[in-house]
C-alpha positions in Angstrom: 0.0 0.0 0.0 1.6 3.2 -0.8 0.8 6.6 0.7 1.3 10.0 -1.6 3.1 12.4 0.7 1.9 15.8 0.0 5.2 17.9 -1.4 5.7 20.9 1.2 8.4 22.7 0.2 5.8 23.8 -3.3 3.3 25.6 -0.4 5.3 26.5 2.4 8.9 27.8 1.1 8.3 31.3 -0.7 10.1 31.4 -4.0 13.0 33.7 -3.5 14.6 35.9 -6.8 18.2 35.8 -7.2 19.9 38.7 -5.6 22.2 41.1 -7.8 25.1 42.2 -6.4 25.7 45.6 -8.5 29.6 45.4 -10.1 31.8 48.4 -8.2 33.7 50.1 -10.9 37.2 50.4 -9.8 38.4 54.2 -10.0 40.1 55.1 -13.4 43.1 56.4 -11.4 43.7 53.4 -9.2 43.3 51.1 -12.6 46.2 52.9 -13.9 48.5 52.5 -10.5 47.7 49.4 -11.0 48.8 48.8 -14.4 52.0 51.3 -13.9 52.9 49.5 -10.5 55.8 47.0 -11.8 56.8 49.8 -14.5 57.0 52.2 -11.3 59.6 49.7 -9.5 61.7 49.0 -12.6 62.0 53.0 -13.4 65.0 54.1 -11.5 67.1 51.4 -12.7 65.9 52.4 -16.1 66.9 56.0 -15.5 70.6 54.8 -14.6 70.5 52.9 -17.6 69.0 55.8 -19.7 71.6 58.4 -17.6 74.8 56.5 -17.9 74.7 53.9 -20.2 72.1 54.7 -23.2 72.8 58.3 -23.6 76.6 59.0 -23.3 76.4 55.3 -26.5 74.0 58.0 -28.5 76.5 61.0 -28.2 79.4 59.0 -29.0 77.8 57.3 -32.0 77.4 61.3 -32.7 80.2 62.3 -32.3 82.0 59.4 -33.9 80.6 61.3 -37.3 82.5 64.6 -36.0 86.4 65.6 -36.4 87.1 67.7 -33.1 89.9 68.4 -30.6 88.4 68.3 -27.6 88.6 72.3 -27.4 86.0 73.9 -26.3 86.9 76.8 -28.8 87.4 74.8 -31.6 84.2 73.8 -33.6 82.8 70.3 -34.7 83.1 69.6 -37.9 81.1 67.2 -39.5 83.0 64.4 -41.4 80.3 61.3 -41.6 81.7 58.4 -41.6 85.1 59.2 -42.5 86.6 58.1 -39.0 85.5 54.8 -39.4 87.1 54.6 -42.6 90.0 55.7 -41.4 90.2 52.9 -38.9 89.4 50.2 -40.9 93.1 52.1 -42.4 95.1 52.3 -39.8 97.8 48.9 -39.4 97.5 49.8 -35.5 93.3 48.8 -35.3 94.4 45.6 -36.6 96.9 44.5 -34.7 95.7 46.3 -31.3 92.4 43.7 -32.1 94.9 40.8 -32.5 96.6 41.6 -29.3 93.3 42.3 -27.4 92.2 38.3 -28.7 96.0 36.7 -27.4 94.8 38.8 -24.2 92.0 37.2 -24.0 93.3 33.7 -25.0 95.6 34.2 -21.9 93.7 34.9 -19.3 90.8 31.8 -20.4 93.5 29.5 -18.0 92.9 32.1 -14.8 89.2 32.4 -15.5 88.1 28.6 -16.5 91.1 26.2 -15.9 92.7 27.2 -12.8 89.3 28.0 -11.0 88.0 24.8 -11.8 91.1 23.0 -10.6 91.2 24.7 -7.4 87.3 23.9 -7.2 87.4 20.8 -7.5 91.0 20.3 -5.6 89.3 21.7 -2.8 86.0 21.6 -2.2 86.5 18.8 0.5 87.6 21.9 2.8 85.0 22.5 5.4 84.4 25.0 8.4 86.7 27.9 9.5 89.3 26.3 7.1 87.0 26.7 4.4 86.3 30.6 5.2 90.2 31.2 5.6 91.2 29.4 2.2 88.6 31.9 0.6 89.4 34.9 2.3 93.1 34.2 1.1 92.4 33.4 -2.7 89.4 36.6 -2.7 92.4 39.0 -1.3 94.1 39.6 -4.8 90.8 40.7 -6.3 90.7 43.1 -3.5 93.7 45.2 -4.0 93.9 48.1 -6.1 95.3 47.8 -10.0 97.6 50.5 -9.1 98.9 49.4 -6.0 99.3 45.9 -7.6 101.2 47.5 -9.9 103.6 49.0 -8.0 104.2 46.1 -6.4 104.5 43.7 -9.4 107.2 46.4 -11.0 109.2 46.1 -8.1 109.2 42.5 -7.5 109.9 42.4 -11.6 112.4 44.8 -11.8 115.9 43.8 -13.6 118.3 44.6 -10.9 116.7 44.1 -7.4 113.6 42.4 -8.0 113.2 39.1 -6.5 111.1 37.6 -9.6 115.1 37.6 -10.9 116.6 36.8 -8.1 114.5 33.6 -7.9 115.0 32.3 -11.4 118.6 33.5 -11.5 118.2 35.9 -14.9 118.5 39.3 -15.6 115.6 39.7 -17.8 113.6 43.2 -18.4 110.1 41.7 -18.0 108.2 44.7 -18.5 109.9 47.0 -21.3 110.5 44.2 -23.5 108.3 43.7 -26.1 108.7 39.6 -25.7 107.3 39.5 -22.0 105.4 42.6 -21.5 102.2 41.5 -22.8 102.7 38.5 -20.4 103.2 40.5 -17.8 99.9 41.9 -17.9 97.8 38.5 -18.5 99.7 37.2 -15.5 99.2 40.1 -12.9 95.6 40.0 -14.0 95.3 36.9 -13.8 96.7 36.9 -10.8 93.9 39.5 -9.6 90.7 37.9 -10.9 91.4 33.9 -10.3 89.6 34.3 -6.5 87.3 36.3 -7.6 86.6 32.9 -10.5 87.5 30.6 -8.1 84.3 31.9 -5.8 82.2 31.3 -9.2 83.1 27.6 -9.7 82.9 26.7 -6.0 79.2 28.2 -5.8 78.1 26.7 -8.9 79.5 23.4 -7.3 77.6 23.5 -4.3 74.3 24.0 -6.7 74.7 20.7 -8.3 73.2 18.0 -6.6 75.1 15.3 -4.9 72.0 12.5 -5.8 74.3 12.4 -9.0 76.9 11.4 -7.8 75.4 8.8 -5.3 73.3 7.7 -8.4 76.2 7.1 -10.2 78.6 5.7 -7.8 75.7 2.8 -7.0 76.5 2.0 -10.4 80.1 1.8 -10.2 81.2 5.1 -11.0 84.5 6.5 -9.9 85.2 9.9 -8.6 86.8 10.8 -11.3 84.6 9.7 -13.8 81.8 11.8 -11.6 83.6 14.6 -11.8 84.7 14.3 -15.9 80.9 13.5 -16.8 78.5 14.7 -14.2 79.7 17.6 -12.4 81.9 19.1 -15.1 79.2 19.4 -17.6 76.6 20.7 -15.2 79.2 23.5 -14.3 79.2 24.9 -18.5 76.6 27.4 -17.5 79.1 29.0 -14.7 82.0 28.6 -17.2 80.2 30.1 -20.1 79.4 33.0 -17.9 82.9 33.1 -17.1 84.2 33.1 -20.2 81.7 35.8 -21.1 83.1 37.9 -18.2 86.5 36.9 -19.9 85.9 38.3 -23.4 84.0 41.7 -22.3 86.1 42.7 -19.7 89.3 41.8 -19.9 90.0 44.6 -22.1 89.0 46.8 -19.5 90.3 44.8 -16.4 94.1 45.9 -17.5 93.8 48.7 -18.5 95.0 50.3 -15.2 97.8 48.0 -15.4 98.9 49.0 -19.0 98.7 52.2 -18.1 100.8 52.3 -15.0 103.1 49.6 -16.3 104.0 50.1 -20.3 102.1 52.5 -21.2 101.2 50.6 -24.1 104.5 49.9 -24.9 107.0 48.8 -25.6 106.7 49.3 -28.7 103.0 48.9 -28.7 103.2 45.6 -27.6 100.9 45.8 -24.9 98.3 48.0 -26.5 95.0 46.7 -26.8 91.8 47.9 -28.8 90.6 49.6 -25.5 93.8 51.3 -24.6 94.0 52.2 -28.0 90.7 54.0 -28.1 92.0 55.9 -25.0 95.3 57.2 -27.0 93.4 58.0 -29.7 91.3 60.5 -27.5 93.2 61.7 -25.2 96.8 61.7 -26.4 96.1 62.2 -30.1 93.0 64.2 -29.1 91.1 63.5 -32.5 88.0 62.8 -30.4 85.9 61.4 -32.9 88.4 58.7 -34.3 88.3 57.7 -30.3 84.4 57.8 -30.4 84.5 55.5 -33.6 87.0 53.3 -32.1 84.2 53.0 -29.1 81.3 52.3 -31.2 83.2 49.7 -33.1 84.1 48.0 -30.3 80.8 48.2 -28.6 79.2 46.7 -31.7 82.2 43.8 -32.0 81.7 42.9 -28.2 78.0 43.3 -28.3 77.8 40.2 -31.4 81.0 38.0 -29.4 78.2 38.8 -26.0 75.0 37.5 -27.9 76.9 34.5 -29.2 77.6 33.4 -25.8 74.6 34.6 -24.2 72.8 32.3 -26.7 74.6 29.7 -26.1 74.7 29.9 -22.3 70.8 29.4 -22.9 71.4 26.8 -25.0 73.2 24.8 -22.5 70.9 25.6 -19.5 67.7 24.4 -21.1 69.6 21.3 -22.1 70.6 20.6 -18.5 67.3 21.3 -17.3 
């Protein structure tokens, strides 16, 4: 027998219409704060950049199409692109570029080889011997270029020094044309090998050690760890280093050139950079300097993407 149970909720629960909530309209103002906000943090770095960077490229890509003095009485004459034509003429562009490449060619060792050496030579140092070791290997990269300098022409000069004294000779290290420019990659060298060192040992200690304990279950050695697990997840360090290497070097010594040889002797130790600096203020012929400049800055700007490309190359690899 079955009973029909009247439905209750049809008579006694009103029917209730759905409530609108009216939309609040978000002030034109705010909307654009909004909008502007991460443009607002990102805008006095963008000033600096504008200030010191972007601007004084634009007046020397200006003024590389001028002939001037540097006089402030003597007018600007305009001479196009005649000053770059004259440097694609002048023997010393060419071989200041080919001593600028065996520059950086000898300081790759210092940047990539030794730091990874030492990395690897010592990264079984723990504790407060650990903090002294990098203290002592930082230090160089700490001292003045000048001060360095003085120091190095001492310690390598022909008669007294005890670089000579040691190996028993009576060589002229830095006015011959021969060692000079060795000079140089060595004492900076000798100045930014901590400072790579540093580099390697903290892109070590991002590399995982479940590698290595996967690879020794399977037999592994340490070195063969090292050769083809922790080596190749280091290239994205090294290929920073090594861009480091190409852009700066150039400028890294050229306080030592300058206190040292003075480009000489015999040019020897003059570089594209240092040339650009005789050019404008020993030759004073301004916009032959500023073309130097731009040339350069377009020649390190293409070496820089190359690497930078491949840098990204390599880290989407390893990822």
């Amino acid at each position: 027998m079955f009973v029909a149970v009247p439905d209750l909720a049809d008579a006694t629960t009103p029917v209730r219409e759905p409530v609108t909530v009216p939309a609040t309209r978000t002030h034109p103002l705010r909307r654009v704060v909004r909008v502007a906000e991460p443009y607002l943090f990102l805008a006095p770095a963008v000033a600096l950049l504008i200030v010191w960077t972007y601007r004084p490229l634009a007046q020397a890509a200006q003024l590389s199409t001028y002939s001037w003095n540097l006089l402030p009485t003597t007018p600007m004459v305009p001479v196009g692109a005649d000053n770059y034509r004259r440097l694609l003429e002048l023997p010393a562009v060419g071989d200041s570029v080919w001593r600028t490449v065996v520059l950086i060619v000898g300081l790759l060792p210092f940047t990539l080889v030794l730091p990874v050496v030492v990395g690897f030579a010592t990264r079984g140092v723990h504790g407060r011997a650990r903090a002294v070791y990098q203290s002592l290997i930082f230090a160089p990269f700490l001292v003045a270029p000048v001060a360095s300098a003085a120091v190095w022409q001492w310690l390598l000069d022909p008669g007294a020094g005890i670089v000579n004294r040691v190996l028993g000779s009576d060589t002229n290290w830095i006015h011959e044309p021969a060692s000079a420019p060795w000079v140089i990659v060595a004492v900076t060298g000798w100045h930014f090998m901590g400072f790579a060192v540093l580099v390697v040992s903290a892109g070590m200690a991002g590399v995982s050690g479940d590698y290595a304990e996967a690879a020794q279950v399977d037999g592994a050695t340490r070195r063969q760890i090292d050769w083809w697990i922790t080596l190749p997840l280091l290239s994205p360090t090294l290929v920073f280093l090594g861009l480091m290497t190409v852009l700066l070097s150039a400028q890294w010594t050229f306080p030592l050139i300058d206190t040292l040889t003075q480009g000489g002797p015999s040019q020897a130790t003059t570089n594209i950079y240092y040339l650009l600096w005789d050019y404008g203020f020993h030759s004073f012929d301004a916009g032959l300097s500023a073309a130097a400049g731009i040339m350069l800055f377009v020649g390190f700007g293409l070496v820089a993407g190359v690497l930078v490309w491949i840098s990204e190359r390599i880290s989407f690899h390893d990822d």
